[in-house]
C-alpha positions as CSV (number, residue, x, y, z in Angstrom):
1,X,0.0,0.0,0.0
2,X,2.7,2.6,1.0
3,X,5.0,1.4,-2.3
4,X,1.8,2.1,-4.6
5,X,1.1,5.2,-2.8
6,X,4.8,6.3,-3.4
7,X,4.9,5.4,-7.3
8,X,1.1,7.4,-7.6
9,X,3.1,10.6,-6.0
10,X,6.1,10.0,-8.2
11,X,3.8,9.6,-11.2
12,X,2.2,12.7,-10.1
13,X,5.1,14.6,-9.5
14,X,6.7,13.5,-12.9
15,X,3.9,15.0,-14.8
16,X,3.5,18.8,-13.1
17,X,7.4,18.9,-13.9
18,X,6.3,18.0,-17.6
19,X,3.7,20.7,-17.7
20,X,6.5,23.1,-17.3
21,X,9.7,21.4,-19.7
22,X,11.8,24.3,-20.4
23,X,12.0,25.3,-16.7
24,X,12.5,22.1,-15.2
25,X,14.8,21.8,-18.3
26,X,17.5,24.6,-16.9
27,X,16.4,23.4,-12.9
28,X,18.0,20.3,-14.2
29,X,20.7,21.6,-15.9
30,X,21.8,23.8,-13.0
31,X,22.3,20.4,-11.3
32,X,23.6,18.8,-14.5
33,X,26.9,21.8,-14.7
34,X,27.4,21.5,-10.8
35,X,27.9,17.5,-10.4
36,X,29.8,17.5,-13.5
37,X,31.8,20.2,-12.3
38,X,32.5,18.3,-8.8
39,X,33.4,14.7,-11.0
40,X,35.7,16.4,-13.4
41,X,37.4,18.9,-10.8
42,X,38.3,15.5,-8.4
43,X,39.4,13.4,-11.4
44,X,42.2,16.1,-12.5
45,X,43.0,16.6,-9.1
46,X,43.6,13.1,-8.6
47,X,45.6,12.9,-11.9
48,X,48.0,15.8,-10.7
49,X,48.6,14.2,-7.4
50,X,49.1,10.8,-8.9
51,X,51.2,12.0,-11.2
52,X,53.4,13.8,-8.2
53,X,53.1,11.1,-6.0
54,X,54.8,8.6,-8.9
55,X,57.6,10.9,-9.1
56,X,58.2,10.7,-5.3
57,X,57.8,6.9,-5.3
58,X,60.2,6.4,-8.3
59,X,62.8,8.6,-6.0
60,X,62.2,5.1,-3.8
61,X,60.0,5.6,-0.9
62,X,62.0,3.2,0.9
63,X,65.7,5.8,0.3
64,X,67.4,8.0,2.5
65,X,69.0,10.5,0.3
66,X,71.4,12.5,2.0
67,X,73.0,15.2,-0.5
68,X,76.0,17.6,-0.1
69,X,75.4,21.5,-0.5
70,X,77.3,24.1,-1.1
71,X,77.1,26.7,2.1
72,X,76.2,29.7,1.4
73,X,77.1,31.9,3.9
74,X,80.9,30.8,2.5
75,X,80.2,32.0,-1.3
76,X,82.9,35.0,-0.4
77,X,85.8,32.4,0.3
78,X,85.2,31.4,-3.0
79,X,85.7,33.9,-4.9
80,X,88.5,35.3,-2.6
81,X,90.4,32.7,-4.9
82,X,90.1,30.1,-2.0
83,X,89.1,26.6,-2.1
84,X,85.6,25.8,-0.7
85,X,85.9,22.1,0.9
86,X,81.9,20.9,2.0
87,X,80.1,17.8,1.7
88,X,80.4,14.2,2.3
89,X,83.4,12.5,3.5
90,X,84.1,9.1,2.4
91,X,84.0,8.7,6.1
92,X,80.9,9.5,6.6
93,X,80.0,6.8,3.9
94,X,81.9,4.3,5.8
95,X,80.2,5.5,9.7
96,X,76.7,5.9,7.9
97,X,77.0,1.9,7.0
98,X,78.6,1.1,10.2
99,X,76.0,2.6,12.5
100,X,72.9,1.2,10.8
101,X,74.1,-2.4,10.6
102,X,75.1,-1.9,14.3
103,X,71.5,-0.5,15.0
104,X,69.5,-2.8,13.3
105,X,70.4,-6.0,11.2
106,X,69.6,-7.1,7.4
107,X,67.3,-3.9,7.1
108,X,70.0,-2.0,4.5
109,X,69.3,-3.6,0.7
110,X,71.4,-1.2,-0.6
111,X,73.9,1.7,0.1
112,X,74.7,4.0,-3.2
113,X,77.8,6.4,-2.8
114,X,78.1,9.2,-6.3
115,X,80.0,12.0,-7.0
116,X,79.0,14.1,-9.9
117,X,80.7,17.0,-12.0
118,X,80.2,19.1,-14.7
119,X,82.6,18.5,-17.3
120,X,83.1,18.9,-21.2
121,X,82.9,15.3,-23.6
122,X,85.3,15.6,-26.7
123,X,85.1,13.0,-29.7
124,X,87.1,14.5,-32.4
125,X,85.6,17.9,-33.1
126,X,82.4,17.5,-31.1
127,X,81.6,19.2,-27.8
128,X,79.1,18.5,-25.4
129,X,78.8,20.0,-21.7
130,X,77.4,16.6,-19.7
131,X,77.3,15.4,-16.3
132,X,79.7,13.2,-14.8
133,X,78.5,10.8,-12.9
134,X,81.1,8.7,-10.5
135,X,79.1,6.0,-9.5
136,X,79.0,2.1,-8.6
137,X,76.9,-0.7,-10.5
138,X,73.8,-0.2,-8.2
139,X,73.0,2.7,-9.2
140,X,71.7,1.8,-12.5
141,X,68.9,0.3,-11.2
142,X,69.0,2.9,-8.2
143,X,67.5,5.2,-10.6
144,X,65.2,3.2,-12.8
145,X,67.7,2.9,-15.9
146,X,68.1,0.7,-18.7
147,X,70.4,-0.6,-20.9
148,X,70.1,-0.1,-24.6
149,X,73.8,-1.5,-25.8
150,X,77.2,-2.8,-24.3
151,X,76.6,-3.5,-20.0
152,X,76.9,-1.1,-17.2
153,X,79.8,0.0,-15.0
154,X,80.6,-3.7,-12.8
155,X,82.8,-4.3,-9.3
156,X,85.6,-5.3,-11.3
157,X,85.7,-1.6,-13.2
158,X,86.6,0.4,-9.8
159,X,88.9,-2.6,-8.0
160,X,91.4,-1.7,-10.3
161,X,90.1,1.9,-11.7
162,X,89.2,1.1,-15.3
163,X,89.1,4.2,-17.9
164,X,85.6,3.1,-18.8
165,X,82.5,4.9,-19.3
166,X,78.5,4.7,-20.1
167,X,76.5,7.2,-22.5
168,X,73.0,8.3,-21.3
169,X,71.2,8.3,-24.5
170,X,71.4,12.0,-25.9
171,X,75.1,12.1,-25.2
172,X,75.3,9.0,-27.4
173,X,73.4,10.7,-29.9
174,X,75.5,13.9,-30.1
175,X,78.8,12.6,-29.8
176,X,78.5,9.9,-32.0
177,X,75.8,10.6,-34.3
178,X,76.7,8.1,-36.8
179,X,77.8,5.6,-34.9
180,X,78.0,2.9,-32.7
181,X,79.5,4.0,-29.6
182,X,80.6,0.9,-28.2
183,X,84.4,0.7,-27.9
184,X,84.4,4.3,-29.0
185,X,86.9,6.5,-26.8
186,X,85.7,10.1,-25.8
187,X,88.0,12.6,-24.0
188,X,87.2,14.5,-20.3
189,X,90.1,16.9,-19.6
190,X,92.9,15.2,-20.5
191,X,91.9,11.3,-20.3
192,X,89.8,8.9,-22.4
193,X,87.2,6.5,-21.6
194,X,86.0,3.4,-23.8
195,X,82.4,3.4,-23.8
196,X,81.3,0.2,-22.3
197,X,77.4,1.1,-22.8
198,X,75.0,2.8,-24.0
199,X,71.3,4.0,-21.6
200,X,67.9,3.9,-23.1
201,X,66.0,7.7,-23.1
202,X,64.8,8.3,-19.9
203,X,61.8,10.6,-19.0
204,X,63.0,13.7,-16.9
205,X,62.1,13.9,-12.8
206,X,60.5,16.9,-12.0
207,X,61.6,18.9,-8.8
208,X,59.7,18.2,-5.9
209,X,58.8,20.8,-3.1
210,X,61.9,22.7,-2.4
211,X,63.7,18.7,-1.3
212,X,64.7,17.5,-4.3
213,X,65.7,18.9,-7.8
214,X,64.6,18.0,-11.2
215,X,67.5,15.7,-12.6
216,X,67.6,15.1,-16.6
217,X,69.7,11.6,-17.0
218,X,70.0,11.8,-20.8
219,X,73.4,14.2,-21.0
220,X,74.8,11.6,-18.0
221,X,78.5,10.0,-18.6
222,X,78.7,7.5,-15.9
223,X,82.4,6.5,-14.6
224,X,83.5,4.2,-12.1
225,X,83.7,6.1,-8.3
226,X,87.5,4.9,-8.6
227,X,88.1,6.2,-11.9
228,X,86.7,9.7,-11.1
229,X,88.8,9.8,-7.5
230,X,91.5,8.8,-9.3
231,X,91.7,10.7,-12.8
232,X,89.8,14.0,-12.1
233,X,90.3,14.0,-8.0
234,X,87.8,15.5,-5.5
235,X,89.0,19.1,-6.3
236,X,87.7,20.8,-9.1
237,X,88.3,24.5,-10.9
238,X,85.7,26.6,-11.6
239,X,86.3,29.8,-14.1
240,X,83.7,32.4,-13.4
241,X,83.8,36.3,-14.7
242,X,87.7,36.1,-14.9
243,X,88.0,34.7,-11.9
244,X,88.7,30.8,-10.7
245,X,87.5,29.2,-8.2
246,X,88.0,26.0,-6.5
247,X,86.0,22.9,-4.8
248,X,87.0,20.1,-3.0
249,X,83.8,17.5,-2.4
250,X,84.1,14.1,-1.9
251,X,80.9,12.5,-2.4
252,X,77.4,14.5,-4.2
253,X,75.3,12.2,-2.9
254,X,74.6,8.9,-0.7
255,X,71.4,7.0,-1.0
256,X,69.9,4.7,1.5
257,X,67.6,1.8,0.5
258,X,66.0,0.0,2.6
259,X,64.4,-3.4,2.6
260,X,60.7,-1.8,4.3
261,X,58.8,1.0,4.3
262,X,58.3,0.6,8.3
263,X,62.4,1.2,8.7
264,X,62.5,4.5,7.3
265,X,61.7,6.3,10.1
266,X,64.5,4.6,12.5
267,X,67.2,4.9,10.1
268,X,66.7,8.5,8.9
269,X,67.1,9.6,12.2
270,X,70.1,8.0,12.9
271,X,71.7,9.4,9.7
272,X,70.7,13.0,10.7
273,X,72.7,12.5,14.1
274,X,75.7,11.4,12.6
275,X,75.1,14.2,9.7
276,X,75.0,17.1,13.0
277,X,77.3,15.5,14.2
278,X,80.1,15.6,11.5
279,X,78.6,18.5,9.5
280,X,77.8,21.3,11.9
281,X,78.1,23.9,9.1
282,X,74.7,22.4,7.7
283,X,77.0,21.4,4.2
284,X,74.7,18.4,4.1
285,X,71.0,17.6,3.8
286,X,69.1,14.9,4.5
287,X,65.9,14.1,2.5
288,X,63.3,11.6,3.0
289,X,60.8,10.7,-0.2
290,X,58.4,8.9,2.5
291,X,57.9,12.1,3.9
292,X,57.5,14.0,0.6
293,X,54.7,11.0,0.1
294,X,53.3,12.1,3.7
295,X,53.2,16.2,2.3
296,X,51.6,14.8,-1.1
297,X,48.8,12.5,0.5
298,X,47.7,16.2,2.6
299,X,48.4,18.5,-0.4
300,X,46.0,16.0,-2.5
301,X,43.0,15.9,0.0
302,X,43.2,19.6,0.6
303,X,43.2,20.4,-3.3
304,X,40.2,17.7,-3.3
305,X,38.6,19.7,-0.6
306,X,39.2,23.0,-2.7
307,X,38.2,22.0,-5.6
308,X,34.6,20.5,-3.9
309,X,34.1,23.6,-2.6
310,X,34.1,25.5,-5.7
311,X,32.1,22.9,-7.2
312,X,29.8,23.2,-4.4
313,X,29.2,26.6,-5.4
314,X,27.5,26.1,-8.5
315,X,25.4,23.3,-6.7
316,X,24.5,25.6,-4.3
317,X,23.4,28.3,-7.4
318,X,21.5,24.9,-8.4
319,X,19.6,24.3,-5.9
320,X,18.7,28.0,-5.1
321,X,17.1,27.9,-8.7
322,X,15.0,24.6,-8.0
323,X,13.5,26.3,-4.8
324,X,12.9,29.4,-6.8
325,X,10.8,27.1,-8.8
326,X,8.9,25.1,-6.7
327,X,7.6,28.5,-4.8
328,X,6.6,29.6,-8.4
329,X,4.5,26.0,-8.8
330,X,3.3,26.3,-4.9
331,X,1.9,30.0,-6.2
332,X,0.3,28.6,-9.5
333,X,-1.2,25.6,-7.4
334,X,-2.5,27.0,-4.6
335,X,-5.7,26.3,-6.1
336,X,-5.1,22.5,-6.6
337,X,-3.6,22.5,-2.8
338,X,-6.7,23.8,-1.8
339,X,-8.5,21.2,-3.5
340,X,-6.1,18.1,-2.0
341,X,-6.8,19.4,1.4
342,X,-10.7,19.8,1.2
343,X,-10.3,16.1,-0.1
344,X,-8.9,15.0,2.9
345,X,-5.2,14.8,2.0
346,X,-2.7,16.1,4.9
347,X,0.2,18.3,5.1
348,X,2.4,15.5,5.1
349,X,0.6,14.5,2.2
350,X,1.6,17.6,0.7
351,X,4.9,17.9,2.0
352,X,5.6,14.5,0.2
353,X,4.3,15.5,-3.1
354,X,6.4,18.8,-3.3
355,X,9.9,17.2,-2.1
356,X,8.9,14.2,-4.4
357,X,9.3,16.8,-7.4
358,X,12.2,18.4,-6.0
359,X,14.0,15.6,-5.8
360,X,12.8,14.0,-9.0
361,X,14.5,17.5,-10.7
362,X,18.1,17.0,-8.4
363,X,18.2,13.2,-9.5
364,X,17.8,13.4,-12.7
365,X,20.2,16.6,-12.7
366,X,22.5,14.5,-10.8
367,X,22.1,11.2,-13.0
368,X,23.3,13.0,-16.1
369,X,25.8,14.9,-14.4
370,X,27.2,11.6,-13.2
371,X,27.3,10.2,-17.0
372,X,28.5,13.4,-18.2
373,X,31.7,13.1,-15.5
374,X,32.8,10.4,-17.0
375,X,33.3,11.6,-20.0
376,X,36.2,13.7,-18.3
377,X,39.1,12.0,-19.3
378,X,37.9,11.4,-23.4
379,X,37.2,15.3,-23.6
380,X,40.5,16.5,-22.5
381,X,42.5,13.8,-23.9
382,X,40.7,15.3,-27.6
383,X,40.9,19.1,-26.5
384,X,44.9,18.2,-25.8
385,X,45.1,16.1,-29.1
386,X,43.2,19.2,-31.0
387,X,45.6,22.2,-29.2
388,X,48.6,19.9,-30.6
389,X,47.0,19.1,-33.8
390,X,46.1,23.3,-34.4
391,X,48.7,24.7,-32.7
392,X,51.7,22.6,-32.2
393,X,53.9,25.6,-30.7
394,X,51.5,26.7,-28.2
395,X,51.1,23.1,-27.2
396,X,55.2,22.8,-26.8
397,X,54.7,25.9,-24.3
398,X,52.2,23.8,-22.2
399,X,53.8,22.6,-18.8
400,X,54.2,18.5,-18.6
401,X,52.0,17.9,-15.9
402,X,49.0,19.6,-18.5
403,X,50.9,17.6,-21.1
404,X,50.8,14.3,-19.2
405,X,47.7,14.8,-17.3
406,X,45.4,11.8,-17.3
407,X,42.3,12.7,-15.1
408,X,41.3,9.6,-12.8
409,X,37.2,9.4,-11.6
410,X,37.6,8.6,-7.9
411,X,34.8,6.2,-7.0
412,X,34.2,8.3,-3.9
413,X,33.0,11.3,-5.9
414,X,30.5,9.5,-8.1
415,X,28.9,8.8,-5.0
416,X,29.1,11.9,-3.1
417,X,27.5,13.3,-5.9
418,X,24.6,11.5,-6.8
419,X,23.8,12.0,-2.4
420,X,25.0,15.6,-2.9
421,X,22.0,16.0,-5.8
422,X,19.2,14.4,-3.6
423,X,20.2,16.1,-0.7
424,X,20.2,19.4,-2.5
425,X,16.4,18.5,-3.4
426,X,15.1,17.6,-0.1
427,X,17.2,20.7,1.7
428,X,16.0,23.2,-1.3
429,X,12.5,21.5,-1.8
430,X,12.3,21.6,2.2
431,X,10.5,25.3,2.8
432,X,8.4,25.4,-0.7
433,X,7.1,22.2,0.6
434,X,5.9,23.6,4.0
435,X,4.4,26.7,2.7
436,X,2.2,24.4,0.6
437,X,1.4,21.9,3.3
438,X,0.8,25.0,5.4
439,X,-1.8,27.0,3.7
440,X,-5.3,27.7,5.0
441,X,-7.6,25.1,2.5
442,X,-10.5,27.6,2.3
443,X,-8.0,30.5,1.0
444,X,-6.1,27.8,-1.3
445,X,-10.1,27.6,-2.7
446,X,-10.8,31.3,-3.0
447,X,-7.3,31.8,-5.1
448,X,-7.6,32.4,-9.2
């Protein structure tokens, strides 16, 4: 009895919002542009912060990175004509390792010492400005890299120092255009290096925060540690306006893995007490990706957050239009009211009918706006294709993350949206619905 009477008020309430299409056409479309809004707002959201949040993760969540940089509040020195000496020791290497396996046992997978120097590559009567990179064989797949041609750097390359090297893909390209480099020689300073190997082209990282800085791996020439200690030496000249200056580091960079996530904590802080410790001058920083991962979990729900808000803002423009419509059908049924009541129907009656149209109006609104949201990621993955298509210099200006963006629909927002549009009908339908159910019956009768 109560399910018939509730499909007889729906029925009912489905045809007064007929009698008036084009109105209840832009009640629903108000609606329609706010849920869509919400859907499509959350699923770029979530593509930017996925997109951050795999950057971070291929940094390794499970690293320590601790990084030597140059004081600043010693610049002067420099340029004095006065060597600068900051950074990591190979001690510190050797006490970092000795401390954590004395804290803990079989937690360390991994333990990646680099130095790294910017130095001109000559083959023949081609230049190219590159990045020396003194390394071990972990780091290749430290960093995600792979092999096109030839091998990596191996132990036996630094125990004795071997004059070898590996080409990161563009630096193949430009020194030996037509080529193969393998077994090649190129010159740094005043030494050569076979080339041993050749990378595959490897996608930029982006900076991150004001922790970590973009690195490009393409223009890399990777030595063994040995062989850069040994030929070029840990102190390097620098000629700036006329002037030379001079460095001596040891180490750029050491990076921590770990076997678990849950270690990470434990172990960072016992590297920043040795780092205090050693480096009181603050020449070396220690960064941790999980917490980067921490900052971009919070960053993502309060852009998600934001951008609800705004959305909410054009809901909330929604639903003011579909009460300002049911007061205008409450005025042009007063009459009818009038007639229910006499009839014997009650307020609740009444109350039922009104919010049964309201709501009809929201969820149909909401319905399309729903099927509408998903249509997200085709639309900007055409309005990208079209901008590049048109206009491929404007589209070359675009940042990556635009470039690269690949909205996601979060589950969670399809939901919150369809209970969003009902709610907005019952809250907005709520007083047009009382003034109807509260009207004198013999006044409803007297109106024309």
């Amino acid at each position: 009895m109560i399910l018939k009477r509730f499909f007889q008020t729906l029925r009912l309430g489905v045809y007064s919002l007929l009698l008036h299409k084009l109105r209840s056409g832009l009640a629903v479309l108000g609606i329609l542009i706010g849920i869509t809004a919400v859907i499509w707002l959350v699923a770029m959201g979530e593509g930017v912060s996925y997109q951050a949040q795999q950057q971070i993760k291929d940094l390794g969540a499970t690293n320590i990175i601790v990084r030597s940089v140059r004081p600043a509040q010693q610049g002067s020195s420099a340029s004095s004509g006065l060597f600068l000496e900051y950074g990591l020791l190979r001690e510190d290497f050797d006490l970092i390792v000795s401390n954590i396996r004395r804290a803990t046992s079989d937690v360390l997978e991994q333990i990646v010492p680099l130095r790294e120097i910017k130095k001109e590559a000559r083959r023949h009567d081609l230049n190219l400005d590159v990045r020396v990179v003194g390394c071990t064989p972990e780091y290749l797949d430290l960093n995600h890299l792979t092999i096109d041609r030839g091998r990596f750097l191996t132990d036996s390359d630094n125990n004795p120092p071997e004059n070898v090297a590996v080409l990161a893909a563009e630096a193949a390209k430009s020194l030996f255009p037509l080529e193969n480099p393998i077994n090649q020689t190129i010159q740094i300073d005043a030494d050569f290096y076979r080339i041993v190997g050749v990378t595959e082209d490897r996608d930029p990282t982006a900076a991150i925060g004001g922790s970590l800085d973009s690195q490009d791996y393409n223009l890399d020439v990777y030595i063994p540690l040995a062989t850069l200690r040994a030929r070029i030496g840990d102190m390097i000249f620098t000629s700036r306006s006329g002037s030379r200056e001079g460095e001596i580091v040891q180490l750029s960079q050491i990076t921590i893995g770990l076997k678990d996530l849950t270690y990470v904590d434990a172990i960072s802080e016992i590297v920043r007490k040795i780092v205090l410790e050693k480096h009181p001058n603050k020449d070396v920083k220690v960064i941790v990706p999980k917490e980067l991962l921490r900052q971009a979990a919070l960053l993502r729900m309060m852009f998600n957050v934001l951008l609800i808000l705004i959305a909410g803002i054009s809901l909330v423009v929604g639903g003011i239009g579909i009460m300002n419509i049911m007061l205008a059908t409450v005025t042009e049924r007063t009459r009818e009211i009038g007639i229910r009541r006499a009839l014997g129907a009650k307020r609740r009656n009444v109350i039922a009918q009104f919010l049964v149209e309201s709501v009809v109006l929201t969820g149909i609104g909401g319905g399309l706006g729903v099927a509408f949201g998903f249509l997200c990621k085709p639309t900007i993955n055409f309005a990208r294709d079209l901008v590049m298509e048109i206009s491929p210099e404007t589209a070359n200006t675009l940042p990556t993350t635009i470039l690269e963006l690949q909205p996601i629909i979060a589950p969670w927002s399809i939901i919150a949206s369809l209970l969003i549009s009902v709610g907005v009908g019952l809250i907005f339908g709520m007083y047009p619905a009382y003034r109807a159910a509260n009207m004198d019956p013999i006044e409803a009768l007297r109106h024309e």
